[in-house]
C-alpha atoms as an extended CHARMM CRD file, in Angstrom:
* protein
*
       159  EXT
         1         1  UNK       CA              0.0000000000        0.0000000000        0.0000000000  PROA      1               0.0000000000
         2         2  UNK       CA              1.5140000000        3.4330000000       -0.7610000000  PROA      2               0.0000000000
         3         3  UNK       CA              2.0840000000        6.4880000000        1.5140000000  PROA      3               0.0000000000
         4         4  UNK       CA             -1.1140000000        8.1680000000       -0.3160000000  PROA      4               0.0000000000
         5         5  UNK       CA             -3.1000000000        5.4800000000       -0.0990000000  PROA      5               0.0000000000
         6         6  UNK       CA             -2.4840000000        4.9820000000        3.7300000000  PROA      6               0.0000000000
         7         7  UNK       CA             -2.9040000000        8.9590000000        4.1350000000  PROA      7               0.0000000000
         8         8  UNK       CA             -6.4250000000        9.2190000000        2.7240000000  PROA      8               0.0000000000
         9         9  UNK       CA             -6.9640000000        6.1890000000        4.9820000000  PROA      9               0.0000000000
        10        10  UNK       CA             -5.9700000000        8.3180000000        7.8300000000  PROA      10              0.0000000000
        11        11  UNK       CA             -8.1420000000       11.2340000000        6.5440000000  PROA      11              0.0000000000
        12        12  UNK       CA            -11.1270000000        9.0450000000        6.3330000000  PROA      12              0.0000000000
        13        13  UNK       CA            -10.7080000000        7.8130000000        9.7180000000  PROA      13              0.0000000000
        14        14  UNK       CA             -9.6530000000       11.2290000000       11.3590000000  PROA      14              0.0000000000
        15        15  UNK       CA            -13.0490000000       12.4280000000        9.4730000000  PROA      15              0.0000000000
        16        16  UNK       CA            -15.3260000000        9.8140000000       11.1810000000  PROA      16              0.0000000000
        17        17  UNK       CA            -14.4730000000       11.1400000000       14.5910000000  PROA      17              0.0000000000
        18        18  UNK       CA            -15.0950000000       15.1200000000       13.8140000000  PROA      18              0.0000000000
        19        19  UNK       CA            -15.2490000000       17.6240000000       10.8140000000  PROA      19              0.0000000000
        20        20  UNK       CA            -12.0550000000       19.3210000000        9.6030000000  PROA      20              0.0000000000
        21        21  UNK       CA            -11.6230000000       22.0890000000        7.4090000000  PROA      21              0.0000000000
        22        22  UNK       CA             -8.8550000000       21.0880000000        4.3780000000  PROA      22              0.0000000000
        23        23  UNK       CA             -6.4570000000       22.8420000000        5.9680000000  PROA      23              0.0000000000
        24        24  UNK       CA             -6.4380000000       21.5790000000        9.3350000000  PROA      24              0.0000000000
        25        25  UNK       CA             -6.9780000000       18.2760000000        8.0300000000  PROA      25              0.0000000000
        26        26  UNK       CA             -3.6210000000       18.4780000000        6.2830000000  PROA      26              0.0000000000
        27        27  UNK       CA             -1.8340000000       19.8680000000        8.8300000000  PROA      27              0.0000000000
        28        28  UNK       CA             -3.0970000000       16.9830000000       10.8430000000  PROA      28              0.0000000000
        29        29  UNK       CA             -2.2110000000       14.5220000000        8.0480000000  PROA      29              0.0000000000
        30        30  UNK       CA              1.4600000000       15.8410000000        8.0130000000  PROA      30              0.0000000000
        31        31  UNK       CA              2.0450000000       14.5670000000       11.9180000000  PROA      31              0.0000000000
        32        32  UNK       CA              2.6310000000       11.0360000000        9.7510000000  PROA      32              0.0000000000
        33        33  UNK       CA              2.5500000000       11.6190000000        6.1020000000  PROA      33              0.0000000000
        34        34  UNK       CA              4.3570000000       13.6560000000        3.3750000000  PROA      34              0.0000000000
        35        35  UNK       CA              3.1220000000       17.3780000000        2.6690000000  PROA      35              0.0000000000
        36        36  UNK       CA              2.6060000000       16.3380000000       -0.9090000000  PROA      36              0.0000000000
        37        37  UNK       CA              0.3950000000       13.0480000000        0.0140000000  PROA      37              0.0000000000
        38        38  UNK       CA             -1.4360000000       14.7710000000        3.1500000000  PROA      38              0.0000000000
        39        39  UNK       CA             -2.2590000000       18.0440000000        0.7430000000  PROA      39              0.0000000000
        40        40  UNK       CA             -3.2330000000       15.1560000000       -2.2720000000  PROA      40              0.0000000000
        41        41  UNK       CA             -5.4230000000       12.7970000000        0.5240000000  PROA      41              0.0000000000
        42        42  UNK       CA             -7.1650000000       16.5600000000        1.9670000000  PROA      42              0.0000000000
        43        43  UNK       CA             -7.8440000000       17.6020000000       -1.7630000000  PROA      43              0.0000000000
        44        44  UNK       CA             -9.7070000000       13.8690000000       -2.4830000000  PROA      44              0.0000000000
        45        45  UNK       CA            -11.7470000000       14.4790000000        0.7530000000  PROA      45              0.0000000000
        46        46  UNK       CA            -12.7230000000       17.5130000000       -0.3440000000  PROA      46              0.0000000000
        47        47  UNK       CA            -13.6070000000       16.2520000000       -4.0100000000  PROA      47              0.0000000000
        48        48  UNK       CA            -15.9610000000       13.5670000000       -1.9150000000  PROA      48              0.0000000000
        49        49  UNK       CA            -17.5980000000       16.1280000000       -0.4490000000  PROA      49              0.0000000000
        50        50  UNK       CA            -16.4330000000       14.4100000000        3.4450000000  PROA      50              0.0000000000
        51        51  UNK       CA            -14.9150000000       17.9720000000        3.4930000000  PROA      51              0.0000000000
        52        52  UNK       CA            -16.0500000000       21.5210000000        3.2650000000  PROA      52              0.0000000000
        53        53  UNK       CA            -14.8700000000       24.4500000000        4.7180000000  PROA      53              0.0000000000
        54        54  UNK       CA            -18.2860000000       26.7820000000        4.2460000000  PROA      54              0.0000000000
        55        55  UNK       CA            -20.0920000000       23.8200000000        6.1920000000  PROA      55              0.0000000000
        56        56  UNK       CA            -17.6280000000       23.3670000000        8.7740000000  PROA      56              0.0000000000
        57        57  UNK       CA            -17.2640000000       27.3170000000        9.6100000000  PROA      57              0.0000000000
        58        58  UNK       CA            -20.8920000000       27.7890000000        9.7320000000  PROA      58              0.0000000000
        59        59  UNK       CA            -21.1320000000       25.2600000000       11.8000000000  PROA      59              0.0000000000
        60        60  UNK       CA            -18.2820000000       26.4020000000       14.3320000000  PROA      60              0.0000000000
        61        61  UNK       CA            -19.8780000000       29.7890000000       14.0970000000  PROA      61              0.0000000000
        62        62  UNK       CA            -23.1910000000       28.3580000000       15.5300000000  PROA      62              0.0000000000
        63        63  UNK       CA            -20.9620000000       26.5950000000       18.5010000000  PROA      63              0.0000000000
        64        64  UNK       CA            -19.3290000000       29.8210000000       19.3690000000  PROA      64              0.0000000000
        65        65  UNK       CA            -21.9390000000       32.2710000000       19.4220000000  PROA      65              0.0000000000
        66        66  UNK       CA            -25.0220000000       30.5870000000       20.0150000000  PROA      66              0.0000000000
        67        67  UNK       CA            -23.7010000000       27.3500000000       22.0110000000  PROA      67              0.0000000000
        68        68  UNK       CA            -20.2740000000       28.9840000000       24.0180000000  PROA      68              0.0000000000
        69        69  UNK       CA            -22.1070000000       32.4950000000       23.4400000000  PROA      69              0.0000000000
        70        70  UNK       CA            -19.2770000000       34.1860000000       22.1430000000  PROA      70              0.0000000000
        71        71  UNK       CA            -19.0530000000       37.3100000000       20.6040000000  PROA      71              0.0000000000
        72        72  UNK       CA            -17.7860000000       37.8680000000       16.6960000000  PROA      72              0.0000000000
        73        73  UNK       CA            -14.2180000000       38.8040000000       17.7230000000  PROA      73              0.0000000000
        74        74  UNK       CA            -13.8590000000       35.7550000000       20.0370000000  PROA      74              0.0000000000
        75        75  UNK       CA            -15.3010000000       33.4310000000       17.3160000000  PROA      75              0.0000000000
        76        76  UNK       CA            -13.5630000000       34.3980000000       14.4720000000  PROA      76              0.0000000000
        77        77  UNK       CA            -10.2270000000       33.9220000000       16.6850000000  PROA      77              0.0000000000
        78        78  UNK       CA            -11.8060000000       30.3440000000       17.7210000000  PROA      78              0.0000000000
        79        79  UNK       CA            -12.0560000000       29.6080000000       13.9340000000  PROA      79              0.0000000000
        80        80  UNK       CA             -8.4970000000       30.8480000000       12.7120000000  PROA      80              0.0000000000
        81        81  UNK       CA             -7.3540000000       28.5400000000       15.0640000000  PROA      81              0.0000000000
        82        82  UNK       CA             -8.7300000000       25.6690000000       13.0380000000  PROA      82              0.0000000000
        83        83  UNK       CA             -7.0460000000       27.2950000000        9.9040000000  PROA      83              0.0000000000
        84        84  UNK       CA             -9.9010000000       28.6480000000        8.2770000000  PROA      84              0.0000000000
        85        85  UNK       CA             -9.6260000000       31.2680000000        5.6780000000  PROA      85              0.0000000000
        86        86  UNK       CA            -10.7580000000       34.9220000000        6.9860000000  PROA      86              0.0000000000
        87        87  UNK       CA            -12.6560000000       35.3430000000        3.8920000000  PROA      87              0.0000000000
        88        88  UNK       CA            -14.5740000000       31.3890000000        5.3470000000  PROA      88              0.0000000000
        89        89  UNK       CA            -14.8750000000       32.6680000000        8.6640000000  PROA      89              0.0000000000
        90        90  UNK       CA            -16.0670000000       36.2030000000        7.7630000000  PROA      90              0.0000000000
        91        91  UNK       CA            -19.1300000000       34.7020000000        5.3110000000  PROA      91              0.0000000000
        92        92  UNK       CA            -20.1500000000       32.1810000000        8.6270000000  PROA      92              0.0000000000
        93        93  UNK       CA            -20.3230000000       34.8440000000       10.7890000000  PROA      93              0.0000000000
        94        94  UNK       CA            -21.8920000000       37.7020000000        8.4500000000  PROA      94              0.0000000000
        95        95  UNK       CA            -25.7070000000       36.2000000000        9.3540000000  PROA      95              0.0000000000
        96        96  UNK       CA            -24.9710000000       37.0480000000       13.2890000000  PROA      96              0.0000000000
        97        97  UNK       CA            -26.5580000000       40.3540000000       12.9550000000  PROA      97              0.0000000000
        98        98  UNK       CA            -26.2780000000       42.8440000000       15.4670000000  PROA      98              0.0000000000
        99        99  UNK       CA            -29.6830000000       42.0580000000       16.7550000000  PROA      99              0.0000000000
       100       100  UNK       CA            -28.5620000000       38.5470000000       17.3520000000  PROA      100             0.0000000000
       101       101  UNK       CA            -25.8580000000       39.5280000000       19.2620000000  PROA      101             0.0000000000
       102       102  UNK       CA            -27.7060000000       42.2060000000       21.3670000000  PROA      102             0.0000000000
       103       103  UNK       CA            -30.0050000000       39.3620000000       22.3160000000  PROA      103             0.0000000000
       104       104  UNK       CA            -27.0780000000       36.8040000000       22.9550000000  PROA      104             0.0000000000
       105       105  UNK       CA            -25.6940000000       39.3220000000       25.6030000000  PROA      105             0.0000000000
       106       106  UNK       CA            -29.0510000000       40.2400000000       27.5970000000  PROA      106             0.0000000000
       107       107  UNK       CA            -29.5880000000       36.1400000000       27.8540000000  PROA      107             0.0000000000
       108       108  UNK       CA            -26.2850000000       36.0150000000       29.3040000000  PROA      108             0.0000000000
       109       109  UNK       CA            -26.8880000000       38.7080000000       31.6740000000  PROA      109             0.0000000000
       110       110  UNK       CA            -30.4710000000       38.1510000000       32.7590000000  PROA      110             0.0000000000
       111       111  UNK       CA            -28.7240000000       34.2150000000       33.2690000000  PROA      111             0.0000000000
       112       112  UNK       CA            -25.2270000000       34.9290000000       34.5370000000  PROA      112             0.0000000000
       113       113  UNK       CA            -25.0660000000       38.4490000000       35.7680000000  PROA      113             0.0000000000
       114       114  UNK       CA            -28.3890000000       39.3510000000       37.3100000000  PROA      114             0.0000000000
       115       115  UNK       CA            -27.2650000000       39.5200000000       40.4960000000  PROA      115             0.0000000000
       116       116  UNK       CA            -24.2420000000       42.2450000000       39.9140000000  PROA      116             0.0000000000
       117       117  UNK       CA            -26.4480000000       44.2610000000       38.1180000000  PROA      117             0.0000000000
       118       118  UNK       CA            -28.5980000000       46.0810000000       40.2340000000  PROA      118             0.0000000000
       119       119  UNK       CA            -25.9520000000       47.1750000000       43.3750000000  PROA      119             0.0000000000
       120       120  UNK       CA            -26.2300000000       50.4910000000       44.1820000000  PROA      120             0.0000000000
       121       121  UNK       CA            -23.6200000000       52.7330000000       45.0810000000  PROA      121             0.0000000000
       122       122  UNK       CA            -19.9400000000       51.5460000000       44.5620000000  PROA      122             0.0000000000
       123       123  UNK       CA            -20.1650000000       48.6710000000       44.4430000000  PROA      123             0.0000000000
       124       124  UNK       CA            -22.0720000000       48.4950000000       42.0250000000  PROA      124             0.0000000000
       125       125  UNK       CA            -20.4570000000       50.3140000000       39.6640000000  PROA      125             0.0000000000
       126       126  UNK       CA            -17.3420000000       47.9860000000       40.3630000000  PROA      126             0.0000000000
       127       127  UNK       CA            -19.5650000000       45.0270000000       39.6940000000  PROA      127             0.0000000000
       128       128  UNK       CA            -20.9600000000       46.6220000000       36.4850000000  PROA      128             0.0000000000
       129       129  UNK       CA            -17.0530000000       47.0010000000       35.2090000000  PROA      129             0.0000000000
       130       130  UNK       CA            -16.6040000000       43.4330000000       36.0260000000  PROA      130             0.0000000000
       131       131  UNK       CA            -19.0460000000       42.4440000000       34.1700000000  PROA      131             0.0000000000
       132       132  UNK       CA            -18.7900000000       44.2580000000       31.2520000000  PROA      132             0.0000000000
       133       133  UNK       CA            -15.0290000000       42.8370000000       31.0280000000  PROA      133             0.0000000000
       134       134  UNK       CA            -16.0130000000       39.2970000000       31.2880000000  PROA      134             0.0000000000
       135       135  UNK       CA            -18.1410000000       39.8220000000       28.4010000000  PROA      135             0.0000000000
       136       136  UNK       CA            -15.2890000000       41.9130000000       26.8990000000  PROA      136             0.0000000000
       137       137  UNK       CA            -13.5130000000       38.5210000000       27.3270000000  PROA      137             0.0000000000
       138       138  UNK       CA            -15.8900000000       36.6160000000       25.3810000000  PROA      138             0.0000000000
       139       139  UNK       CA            -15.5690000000       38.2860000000       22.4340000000  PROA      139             0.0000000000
       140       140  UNK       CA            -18.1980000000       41.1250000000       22.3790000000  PROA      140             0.0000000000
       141       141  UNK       CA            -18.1620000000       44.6330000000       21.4700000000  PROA      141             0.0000000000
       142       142  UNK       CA            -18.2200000000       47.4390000000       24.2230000000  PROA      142             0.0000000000
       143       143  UNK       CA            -20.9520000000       49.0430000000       21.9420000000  PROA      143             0.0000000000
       144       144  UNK       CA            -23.1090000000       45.9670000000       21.8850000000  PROA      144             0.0000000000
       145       145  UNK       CA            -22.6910000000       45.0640000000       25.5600000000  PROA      145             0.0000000000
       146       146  UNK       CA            -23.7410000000       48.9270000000       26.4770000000  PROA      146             0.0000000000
       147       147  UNK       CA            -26.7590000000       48.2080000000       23.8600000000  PROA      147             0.0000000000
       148       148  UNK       CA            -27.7290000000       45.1390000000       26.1060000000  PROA      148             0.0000000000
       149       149  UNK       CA            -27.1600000000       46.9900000000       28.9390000000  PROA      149             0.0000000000
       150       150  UNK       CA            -29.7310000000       49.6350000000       28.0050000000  PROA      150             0.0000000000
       151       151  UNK       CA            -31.9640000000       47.2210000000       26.9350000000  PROA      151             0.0000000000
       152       152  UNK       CA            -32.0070000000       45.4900000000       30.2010000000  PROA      152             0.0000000000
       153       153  UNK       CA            -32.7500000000       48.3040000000       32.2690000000  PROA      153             0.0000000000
       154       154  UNK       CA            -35.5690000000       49.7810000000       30.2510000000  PROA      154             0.0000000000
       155       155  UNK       CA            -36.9730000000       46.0560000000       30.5580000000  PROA      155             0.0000000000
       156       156  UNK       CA            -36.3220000000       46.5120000000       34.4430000000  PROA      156             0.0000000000
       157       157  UNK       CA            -37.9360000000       49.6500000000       34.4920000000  PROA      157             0.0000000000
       158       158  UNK       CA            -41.2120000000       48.6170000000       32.9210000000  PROA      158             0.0000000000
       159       159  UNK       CA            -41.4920000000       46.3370000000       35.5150000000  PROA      159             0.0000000000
């Protein structure tokens, strides 16, 4: 059996346990293989169709922001990690809409952050800049956490 043969192999069996995109696929092919056999073996996958990297970014874009609830910045980072191409991970995350996100970050902080919310005084405001880093942290704008903010408290106001 040749080196090519044993690579797609591999790629087929790495691909039954997860998705890859092509690129991280052959940079996990090269661990054992050739560049030239592990780029070949990614290429074939690809051709199959067991590989596609629009599929696999949307999909990590839906695990980061809706499942890890992760702002854009944070996300996009996530998916550069798994050697997407910016152009990839900027057409996943385009249908995230401001909106989207708005409503991502008031979940989080009627869920997470009630609690630190609402101190007066001091305090309070120290527990609002805590908060507004951790979500900082995450990956979100300052401009859509203050829009979440604001949207919060006119809900807490109604009431």
């Amino acid at each position: 059996m040749t080196e090519l043969e044993t690579a797609k192999r591999r790629a087929m069996y790495l691909l039954g346990g997860r998705d890859y995109g092509r690129n991280e696929l052959i940079e996990k092919l090269k661990n054992n293989y050739s560049e030239e056999n592990a780029v070949k073996a990614a290429d074939m996958m690809c051709e199959l169709g067991y590989v596609d990297d629009g599929r696999y970014a949307e999909k990590l874009a839906r695990k980061y922001i809706v499942g890890h609830k992760y702002g854009k910045s944070r996300a996009a980072l996530m998916m550069r990690q798994k050697l997407l191409d910016p152009e990839v991970i900027e057409k996943a995350l385009e249908k995230y809409t401001n909106d989207d996100i708005t409503a991502e970050i008031t979940e989080l902080l009627r869920k997470k952050y009630a609690g630190k919310l609402f101190i007066e005084g001091d305090e309070g405001r120290k527990e609002l800049r805590k908060v507004i880093a951790a979500l900082a942290r995450r990956g979100y704008r300052y401009t859509d956490i203050k829009a979440a903010l604001e949207l919060l408290s006119e809900e807490t106001e109604e009431d």
